[in-house]
C-alpha positions as CSV (number, residue, x, y, z in Angstrom):
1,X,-17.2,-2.7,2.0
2,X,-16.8,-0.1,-0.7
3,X,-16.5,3.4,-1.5
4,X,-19.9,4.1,-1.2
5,X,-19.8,4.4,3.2
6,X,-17.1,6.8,2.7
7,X,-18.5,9.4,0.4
8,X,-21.2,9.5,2.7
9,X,-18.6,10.1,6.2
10,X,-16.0,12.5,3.9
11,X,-16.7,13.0,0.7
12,X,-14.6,15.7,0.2
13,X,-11.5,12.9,0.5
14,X,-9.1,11.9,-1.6
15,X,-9.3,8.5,-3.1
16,X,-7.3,8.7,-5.6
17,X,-4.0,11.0,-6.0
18,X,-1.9,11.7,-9.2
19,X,2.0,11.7,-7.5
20,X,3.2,13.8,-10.8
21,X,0.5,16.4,-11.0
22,X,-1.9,16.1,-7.8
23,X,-4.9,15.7,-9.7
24,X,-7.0,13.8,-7.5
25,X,-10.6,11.7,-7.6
26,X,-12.5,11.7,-4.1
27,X,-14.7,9.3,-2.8
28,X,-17.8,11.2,-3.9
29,X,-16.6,11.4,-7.4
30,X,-14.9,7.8,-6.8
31,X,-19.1,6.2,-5.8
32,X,-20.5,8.2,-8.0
33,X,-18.6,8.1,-11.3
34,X,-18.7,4.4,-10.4
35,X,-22.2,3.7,-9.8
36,X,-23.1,6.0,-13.5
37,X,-20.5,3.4,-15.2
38,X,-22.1,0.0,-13.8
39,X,-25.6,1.3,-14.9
40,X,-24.5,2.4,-18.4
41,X,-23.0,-1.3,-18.6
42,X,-26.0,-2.6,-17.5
43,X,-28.2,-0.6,-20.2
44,X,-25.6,-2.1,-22.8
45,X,-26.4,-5.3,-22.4
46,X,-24.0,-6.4,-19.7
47,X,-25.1,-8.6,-16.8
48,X,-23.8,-10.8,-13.9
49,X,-20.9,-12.6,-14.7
50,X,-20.1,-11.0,-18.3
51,X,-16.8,-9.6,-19.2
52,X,-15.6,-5.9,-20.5
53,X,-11.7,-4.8,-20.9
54,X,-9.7,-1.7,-20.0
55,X,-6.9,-0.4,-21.8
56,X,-5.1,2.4,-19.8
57,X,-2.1,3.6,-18.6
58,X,-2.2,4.4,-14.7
59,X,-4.8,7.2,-14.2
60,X,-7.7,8.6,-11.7
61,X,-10.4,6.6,-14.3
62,X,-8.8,3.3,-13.6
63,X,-10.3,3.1,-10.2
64,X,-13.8,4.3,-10.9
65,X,-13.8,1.6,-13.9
66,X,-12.5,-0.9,-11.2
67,X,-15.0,-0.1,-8.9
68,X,-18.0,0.1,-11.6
69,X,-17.4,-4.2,-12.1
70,X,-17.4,-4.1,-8.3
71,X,-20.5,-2.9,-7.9
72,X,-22.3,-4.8,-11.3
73,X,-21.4,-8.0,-10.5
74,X,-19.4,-7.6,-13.4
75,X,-16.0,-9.0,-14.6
76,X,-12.9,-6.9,-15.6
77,X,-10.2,-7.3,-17.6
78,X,-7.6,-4.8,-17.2
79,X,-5.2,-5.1,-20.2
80,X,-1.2,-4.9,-19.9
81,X,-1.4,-1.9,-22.2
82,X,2.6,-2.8,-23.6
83,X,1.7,-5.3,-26.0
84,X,1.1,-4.9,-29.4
85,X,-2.4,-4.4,-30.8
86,X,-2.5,-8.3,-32.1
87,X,-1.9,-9.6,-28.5
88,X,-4.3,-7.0,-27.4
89,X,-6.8,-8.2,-29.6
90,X,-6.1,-11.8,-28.7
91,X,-6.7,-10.4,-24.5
92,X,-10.0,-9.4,-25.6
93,X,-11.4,-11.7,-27.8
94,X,-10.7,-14.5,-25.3
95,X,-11.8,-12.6,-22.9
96,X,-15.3,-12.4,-24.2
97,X,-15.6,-8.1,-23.4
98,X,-19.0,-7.3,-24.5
99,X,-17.7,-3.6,-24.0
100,X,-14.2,-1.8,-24.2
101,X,-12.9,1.2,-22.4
102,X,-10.1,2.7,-23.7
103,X,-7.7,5.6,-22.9
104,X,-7.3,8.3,-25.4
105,X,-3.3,7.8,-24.8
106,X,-4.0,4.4,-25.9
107,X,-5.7,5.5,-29.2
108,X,-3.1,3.8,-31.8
109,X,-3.6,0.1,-30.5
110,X,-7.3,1.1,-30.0
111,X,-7.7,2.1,-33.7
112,X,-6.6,-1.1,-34.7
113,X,-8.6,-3.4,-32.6
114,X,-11.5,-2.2,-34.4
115,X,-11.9,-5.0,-36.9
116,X,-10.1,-7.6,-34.6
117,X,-12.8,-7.4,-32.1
118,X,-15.6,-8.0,-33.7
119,X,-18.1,-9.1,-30.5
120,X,-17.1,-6.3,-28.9
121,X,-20.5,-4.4,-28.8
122,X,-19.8,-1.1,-27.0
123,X,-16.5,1.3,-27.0
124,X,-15.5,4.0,-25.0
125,X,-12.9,6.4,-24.8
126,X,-11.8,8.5,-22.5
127,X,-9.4,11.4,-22.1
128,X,-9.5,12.8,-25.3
129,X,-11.5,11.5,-28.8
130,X,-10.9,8.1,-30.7
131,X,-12.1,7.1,-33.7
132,X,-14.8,5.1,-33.8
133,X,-15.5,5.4,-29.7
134,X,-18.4,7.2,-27.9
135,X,-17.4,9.7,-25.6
136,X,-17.2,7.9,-22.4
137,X,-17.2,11.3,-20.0
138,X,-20.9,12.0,-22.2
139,X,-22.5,8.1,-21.6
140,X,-22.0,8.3,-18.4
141,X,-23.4,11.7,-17.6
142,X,-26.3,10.7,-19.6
143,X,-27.1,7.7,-17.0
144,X,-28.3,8.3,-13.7
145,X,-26.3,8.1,-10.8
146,X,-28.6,5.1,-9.1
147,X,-27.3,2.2,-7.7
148,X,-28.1,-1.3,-9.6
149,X,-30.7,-3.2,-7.6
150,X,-28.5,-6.4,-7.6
151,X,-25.1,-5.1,-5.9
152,X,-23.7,-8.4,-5.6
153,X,-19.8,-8.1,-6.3
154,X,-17.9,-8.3,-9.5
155,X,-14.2,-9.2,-9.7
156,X,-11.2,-9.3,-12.3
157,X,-10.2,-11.5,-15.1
158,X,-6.8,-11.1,-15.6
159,X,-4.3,-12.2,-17.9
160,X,-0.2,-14.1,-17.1
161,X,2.7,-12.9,-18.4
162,X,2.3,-15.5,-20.9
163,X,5.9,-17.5,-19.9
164,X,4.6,-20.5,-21.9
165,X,2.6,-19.8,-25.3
166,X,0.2,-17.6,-25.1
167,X,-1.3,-15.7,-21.7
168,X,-4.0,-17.3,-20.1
169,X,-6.9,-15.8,-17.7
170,X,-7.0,-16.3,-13.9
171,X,-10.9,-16.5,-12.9
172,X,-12.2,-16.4,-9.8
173,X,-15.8,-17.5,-9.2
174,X,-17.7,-14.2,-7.7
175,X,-19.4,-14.2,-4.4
176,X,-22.5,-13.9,-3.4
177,X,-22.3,-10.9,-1.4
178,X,-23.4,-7.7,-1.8
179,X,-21.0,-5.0,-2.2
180,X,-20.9,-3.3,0.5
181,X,-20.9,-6.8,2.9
182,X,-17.9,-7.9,4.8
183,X,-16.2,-11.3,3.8
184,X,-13.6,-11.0,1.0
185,X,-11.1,-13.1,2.3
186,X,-7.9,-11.3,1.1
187,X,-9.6,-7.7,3.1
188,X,-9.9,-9.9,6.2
189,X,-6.2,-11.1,6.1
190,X,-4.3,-8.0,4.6
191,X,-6.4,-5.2,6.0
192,X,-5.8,-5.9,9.6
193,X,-2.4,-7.0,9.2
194,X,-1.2,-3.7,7.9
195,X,-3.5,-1.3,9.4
196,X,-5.3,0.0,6.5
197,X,-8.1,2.9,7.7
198,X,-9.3,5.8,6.4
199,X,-5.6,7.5,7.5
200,X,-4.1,5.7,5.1
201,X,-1.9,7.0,2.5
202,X,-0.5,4.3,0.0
203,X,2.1,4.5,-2.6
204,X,1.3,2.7,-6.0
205,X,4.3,2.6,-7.7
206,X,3.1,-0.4,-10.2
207,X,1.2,-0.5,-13.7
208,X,-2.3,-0.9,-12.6
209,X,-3.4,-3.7,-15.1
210,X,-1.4,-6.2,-12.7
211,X,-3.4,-7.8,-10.2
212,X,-1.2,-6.4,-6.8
213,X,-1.7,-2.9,-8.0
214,X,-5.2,-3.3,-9.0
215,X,-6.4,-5.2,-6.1
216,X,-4.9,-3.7,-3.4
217,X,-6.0,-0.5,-4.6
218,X,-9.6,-1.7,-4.3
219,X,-9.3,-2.9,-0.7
220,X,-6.8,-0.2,0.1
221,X,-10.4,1.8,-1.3
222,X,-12.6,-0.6,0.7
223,X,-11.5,0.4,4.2
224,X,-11.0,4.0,3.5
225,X,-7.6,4.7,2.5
226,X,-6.4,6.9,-0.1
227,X,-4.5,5.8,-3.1
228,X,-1.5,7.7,-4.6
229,X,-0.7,6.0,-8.3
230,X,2.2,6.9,-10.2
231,X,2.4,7.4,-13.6
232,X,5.1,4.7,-13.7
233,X,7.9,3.8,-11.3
234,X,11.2,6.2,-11.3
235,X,13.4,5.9,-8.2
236,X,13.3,9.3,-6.9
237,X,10.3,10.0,-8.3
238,X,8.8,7.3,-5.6
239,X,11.1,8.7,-2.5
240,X,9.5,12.4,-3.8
241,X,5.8,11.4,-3.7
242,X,6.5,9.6,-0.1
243,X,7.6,12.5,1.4
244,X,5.1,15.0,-0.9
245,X,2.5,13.1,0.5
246,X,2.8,11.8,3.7
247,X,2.6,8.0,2.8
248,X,2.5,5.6,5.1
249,X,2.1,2.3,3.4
250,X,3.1,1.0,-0.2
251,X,4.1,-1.7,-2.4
252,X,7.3,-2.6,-4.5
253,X,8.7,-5.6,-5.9
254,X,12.7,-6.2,-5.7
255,X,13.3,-4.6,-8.8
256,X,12.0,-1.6,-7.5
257,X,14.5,-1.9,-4.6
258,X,17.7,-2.6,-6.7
259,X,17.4,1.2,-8.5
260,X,16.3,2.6,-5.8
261,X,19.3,1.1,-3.9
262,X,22.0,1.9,-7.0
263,X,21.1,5.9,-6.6
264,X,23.4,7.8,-5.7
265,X,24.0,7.9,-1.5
266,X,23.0,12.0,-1.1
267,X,19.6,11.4,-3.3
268,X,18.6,8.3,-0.5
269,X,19.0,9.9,2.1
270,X,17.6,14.0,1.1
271,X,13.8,12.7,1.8
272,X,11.9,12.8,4.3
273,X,10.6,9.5,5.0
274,X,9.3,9.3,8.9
275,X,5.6,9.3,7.4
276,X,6.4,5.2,5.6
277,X,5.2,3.0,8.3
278,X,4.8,-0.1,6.1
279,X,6.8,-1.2,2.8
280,X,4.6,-4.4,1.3
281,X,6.8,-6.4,-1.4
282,X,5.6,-9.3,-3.3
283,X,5.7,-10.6,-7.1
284,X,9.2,-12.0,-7.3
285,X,11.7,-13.7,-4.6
286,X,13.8,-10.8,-3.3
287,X,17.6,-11.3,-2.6
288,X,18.7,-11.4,0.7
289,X,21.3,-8.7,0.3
290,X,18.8,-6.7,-0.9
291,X,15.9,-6.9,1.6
292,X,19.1,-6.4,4.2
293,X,19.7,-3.6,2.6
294,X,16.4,-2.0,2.2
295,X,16.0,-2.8,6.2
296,X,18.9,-1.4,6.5
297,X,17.8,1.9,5.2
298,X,14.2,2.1,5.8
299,X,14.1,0.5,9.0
300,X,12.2,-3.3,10.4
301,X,8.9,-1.6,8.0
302,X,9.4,-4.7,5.1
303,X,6.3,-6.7,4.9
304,X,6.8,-9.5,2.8
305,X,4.2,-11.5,1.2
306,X,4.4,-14.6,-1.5
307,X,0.9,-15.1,-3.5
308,X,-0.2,-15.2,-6.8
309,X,-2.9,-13.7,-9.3
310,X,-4.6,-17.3,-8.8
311,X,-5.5,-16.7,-5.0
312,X,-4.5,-20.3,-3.9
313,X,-3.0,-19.3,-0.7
314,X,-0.6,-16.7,1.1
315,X,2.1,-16.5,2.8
316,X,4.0,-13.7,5.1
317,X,6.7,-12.3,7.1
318,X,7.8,-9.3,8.6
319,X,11.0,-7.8,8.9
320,X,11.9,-9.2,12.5
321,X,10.9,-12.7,10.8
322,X,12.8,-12.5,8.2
323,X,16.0,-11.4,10.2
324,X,15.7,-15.1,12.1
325,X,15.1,-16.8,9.2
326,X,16.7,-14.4,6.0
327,X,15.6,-15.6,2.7
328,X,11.7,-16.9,3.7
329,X,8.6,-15.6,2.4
330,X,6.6,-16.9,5.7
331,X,4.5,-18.7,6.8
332,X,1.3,-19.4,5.4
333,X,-2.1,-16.9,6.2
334,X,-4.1,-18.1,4.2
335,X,-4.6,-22.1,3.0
336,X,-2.1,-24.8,4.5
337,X,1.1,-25.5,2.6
338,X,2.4,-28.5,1.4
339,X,5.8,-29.4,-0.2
340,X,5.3,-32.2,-3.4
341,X,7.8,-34.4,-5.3
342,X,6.5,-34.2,-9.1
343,X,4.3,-37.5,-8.3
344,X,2.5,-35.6,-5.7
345,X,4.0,-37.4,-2.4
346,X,4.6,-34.6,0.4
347,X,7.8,-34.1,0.9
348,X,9.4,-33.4,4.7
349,X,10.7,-30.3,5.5
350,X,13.9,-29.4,4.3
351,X,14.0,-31.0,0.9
352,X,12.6,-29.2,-2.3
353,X,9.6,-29.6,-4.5
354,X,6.3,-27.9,-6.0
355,X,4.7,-25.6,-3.3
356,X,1.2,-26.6,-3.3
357,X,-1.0,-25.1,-1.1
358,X,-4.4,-26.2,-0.2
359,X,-8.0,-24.8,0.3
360,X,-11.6,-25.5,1.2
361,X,-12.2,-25.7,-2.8
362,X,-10.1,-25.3,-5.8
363,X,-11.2,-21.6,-6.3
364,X,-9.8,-20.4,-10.2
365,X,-9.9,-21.7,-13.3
366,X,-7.6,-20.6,-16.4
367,X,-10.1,-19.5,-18.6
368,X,-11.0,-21.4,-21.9
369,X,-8.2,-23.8,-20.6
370,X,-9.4,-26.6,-18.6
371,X,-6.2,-28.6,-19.6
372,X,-3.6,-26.1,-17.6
373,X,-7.0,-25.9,-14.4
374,X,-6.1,-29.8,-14.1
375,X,-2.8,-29.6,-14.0
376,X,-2.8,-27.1,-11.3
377,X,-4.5,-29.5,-9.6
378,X,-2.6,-32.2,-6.9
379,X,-3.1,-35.4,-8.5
380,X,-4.3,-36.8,-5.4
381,X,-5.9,-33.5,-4.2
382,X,-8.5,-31.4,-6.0
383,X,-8.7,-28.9,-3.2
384,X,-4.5,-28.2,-3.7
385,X,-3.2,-26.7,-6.1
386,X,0.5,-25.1,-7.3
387,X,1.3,-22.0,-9.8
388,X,4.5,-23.9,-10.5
389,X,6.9,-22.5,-8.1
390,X,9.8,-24.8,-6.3
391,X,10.7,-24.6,-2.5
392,X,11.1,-26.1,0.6
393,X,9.6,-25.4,4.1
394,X,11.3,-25.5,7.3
395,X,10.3,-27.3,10.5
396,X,8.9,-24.2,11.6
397,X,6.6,-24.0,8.6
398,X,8.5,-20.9,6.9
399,X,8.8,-20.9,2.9
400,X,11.6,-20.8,1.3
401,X,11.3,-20.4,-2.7
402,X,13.3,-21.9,-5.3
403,X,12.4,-20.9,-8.2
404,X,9.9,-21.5,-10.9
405,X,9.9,-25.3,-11.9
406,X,10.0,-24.4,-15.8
407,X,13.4,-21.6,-14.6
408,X,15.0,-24.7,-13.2
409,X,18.2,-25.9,-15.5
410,X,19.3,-29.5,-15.4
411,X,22.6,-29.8,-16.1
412,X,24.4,-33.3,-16.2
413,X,21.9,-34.4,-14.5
414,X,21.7,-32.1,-11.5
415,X,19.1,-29.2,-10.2
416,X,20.4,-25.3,-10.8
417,X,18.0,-22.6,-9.8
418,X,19.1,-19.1,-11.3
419,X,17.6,-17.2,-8.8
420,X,20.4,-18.0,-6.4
421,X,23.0,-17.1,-9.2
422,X,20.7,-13.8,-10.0
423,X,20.5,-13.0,-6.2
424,X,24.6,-13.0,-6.0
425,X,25.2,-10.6,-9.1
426,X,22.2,-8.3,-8.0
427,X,23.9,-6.1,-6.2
428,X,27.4,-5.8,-8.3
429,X,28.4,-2.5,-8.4
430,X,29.1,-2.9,-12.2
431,X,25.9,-4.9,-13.5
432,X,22.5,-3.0,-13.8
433,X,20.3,-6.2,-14.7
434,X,21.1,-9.6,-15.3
435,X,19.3,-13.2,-15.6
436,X,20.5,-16.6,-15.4
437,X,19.3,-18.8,-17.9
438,X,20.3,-22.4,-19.7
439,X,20.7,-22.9,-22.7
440,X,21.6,-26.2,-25.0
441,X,24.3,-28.4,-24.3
442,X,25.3,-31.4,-26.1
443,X,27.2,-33.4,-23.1
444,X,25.6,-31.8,-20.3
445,X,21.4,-31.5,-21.4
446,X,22.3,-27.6,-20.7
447,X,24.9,-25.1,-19.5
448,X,24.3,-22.2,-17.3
449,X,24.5,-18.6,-19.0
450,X,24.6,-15.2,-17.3
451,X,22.8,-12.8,-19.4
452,X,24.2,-9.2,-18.1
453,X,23.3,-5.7,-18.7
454,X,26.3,-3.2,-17.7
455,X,25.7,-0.5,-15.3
456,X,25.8,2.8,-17.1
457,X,29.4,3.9,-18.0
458,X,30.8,-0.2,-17.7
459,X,32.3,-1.6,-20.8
460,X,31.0,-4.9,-21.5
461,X,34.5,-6.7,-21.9
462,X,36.3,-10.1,-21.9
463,X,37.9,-8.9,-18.2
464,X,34.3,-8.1,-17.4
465,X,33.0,-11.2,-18.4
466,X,36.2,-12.4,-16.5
467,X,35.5,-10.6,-13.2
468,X,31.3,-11.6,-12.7
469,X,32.5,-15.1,-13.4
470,X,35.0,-15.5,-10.4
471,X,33.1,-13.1,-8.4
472,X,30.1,-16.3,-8.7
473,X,32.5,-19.1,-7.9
474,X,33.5,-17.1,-5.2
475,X,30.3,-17.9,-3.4
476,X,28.3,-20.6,-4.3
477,X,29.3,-24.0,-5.6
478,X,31.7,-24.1,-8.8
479,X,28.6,-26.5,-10.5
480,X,26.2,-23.9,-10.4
481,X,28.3,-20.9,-11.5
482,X,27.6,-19.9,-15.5
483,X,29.9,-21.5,-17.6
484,X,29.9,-17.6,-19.7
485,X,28.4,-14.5,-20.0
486,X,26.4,-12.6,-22.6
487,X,26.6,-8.7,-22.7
488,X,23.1,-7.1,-23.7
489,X,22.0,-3.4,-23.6
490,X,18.4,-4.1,-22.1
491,X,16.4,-7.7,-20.8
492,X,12.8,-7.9,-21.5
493,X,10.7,-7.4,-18.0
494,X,7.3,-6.4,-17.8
495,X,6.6,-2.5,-16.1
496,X,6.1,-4.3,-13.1
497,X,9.8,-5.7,-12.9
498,X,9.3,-9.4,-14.4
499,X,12.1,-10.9,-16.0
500,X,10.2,-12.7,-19.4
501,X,12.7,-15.4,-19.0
502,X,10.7,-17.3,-22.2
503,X,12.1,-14.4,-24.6
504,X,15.3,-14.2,-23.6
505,X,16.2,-18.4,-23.8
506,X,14.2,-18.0,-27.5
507,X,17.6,-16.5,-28.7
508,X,19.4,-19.6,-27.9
509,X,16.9,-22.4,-28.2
């Protein structure tokens, strides 16, 4: 399914909405601009199975550029457009773009790509003029708006945060089927599961070069619904646009939550919100307090889900679920799960170890890497794989996650995960964002450290310090608390909300 059947029914629809300014794409601009874009491609040079980049920030052209590799069989790379023009350059050179499309707010990293890219054969901006880029609004006007006789679907290439060394691509092998066919398995699972049809009206709150944002855009697209993107995520810029425009699904990760939580009682509650049937979260393991909060607030409309950009598997849960069982991210949808020791012997439920989950086939690869593809892979297994997450399951078959194996801190010997430190200072009336880290020890391996950043207006002092250490050993074990706390004035996250847990522990490794 695709675009295309709906700006035949309504053309006149919106696909895509602007929340800050309204400016809006509908599905006849959506197939067409689309379709002009995959044969200008194609009379560059680029066919089935080749690569080209995007660097944008969120905008209308996103989608159509999306929806162009769709259509072309093409892949696309959609760059995290926050790193500096080396990394950039890095993205797409190992990416193999034959062509990049840039946005003219982008221009500064896209002027000095130039001579780092050199196999990049076509460039486009859009949105303004760049240096040393055709006009991409005047190549594809002068193509013809004819659909490429092999519509067999495209997909994404897209890049990690890059936790270990440098990022690494996620690729997907394309299917055989033609674009506007039924059978993508994540459109079977989510699309029914929410509700998605043509009266839907979902919130994108997230950078659009992440995987969620872009992909669920593109089936939100597929059966009909319109997207509204913001320009980036403020708090009550987000309640606004829900109530503005009558939404009725969208998609956050906890981060999201925690501001949105942390504003002031009279701004929650001066929206109207009766329109937001389903709240999707994902990307990061949400603390209970929080998620009981949000219910709380919005209501039994949470819809958890735990995947990743790999597509090994999913899992979900929805609110009344997750009341029973607080703390799970489901039970698996799609693929069985299994629980590993680091040999690869299944584990019983209840005890914790690498959540594999397993498939028909292994279906990625990390691009140019095959070293980190095997060691995805169960050793015993080739058709189960693991992103390197910790948990256990219970004897119901819920998940529970851990945390990342490389997070984990062992100290004297013994197993911390931060995330259940991080998930009992979330909410501290006095800390804005925090992460739990270890660091060097020399009689214990390593210690556990609270990295903190104060709450606007909180004084970052020895009582503090004092205060978030007893409120820990207050509630979980006295082994797991931090031993001491660092005061900073910002921790690096990606736009999307990711803590970049390898920069911060560089300062103290």
């Amino acid at each position: 399914m695709y675009p295309g059947r709906y700006a035949k029914s309504s053309p006149d629809r919106p696909a895509v909405i602007m929340s800050d300014t309204g400016d809006t794409l509908t599905f006849a601009q959506l197939d067409e601009r689309s379709m002009r874009l995959a044969r200008l491609l194609y009379e560059r040079g680029l066919r089935r199975g080749d690569n080209f980049a995007l660097l944008s920030d969120n905008n209308l052209t996103v989608h159509e550029v999306y929806w162009a590799a769709q259509r072309s069989g093409l892949y696309i790379t959609a760059i995290n457009h926050h790193l500096n023009p080396a990394e950039i350059a890095y993205v797409v050179n190992d990416c193999g773009a034959k062509a990049l499309i840039v946005s003219a707010r982008k221009s500064e990293q896209a002027l000095l790509l130039a001579d780092q890219t050199p196999n990049v054969e076509s460039r486009f901006a859009f949105g303004g003029e760049v240096t040393g880029h055709e006009s991409y609004e005047t190549a594809i006007q002068a193509t013809d708006a004819v659909p490429l006789e092999d519509d067999r679907v495209g997909g994404d290439m897209l890049y990690s945060s890059g936790t270990t060394g440098l990022p690494k691509a996620i690729k997907l092998p394309l299917q055989e089927r033609g674009v506007d066919e039924e059978g993508d398995p994540f459109i079977d699972v989510f699309g029914p599961l929410y509700g998605w049809n043509t009266d839907t009206i979902y919130l994108c709150p997230a950078p659009l070069y992440h995987a969620a944002p872009l992909r669920f855009s593109g089936w939100v697209h597929a059966l009909g619904g319109t997207v509204v993107v913001m320009p980036s995520f403020e708090p009550l810029a987000a309640l606004e646009a829900i109530e503005r425009y009558h939404v009725t699904h969208s998609q956050w990760v906890p981060t999201m939550f925690v501001r949105m939580l942390k504003l002031p009682e009279e701004d929650r509650n001066r929206f109207d919100l009766s329109s937001h049937q389903i709240a999707i979260h994902a990307a990061a393991p949400c603390p209970v307090e929080v998620k009981q909060a949000m219910i709380d607030w919005w209501g039994p409309i949470l819809r958890e889900y735990y995947a990743s950009t790999e597509g090994i598997g999913v899992t979900l849960i929805s609110s009344e679920q997750w009341l029973e069982r607080p703390g799970s991210v489901g039970k698996a949808g799609l693929g069985i799960l299994h629980i590993c020791d680091d040999a690869g012997t299944e584990l019983p439920a209840g005890e914790i170890g690498l959540v594999y989950f397993e498939r028909e086939k292994l279906s990625f690869s990390y691009h140019n890497d095959p070293e980190k593809t095997r060691g995805a892979q169960h050793p015993d297994h080739d058709n189960w794989a693991t992103v390197g997450d910790v948990g256990r399951v219970d004897e119901d078959g819920f998940l529970f996650l851990s945390d990342r194996q490389a997070f984990m801190i062992i100290s004297g010997g013994v197993n911390i995960y931060p995330q259940e430190i991080e998930n009992v200072l979330t909410l501290h009336p006095k800390i804005f964002d925090l992460a739990v880290i270890g660091i060097p020890d020399d009689e214990m391996g390593e210690q556990v450290k609270a990295v903190v950043q104060p709450a606007p207006g909180v004084e970052p002092t020895p009582e503090l310090e004092r205060e978030i250490l007893d409120f820990v050993r207050e509630r979980i074990a006295h082994f797991k608390a931090p031993r001491s706390v660092d005061f900073v004035t910002e921790l690096p996250r990606t736009a999307t909300g990711k803590l970049q847990k390898n920069k911060l522990r560089a300062q103290y490794v």
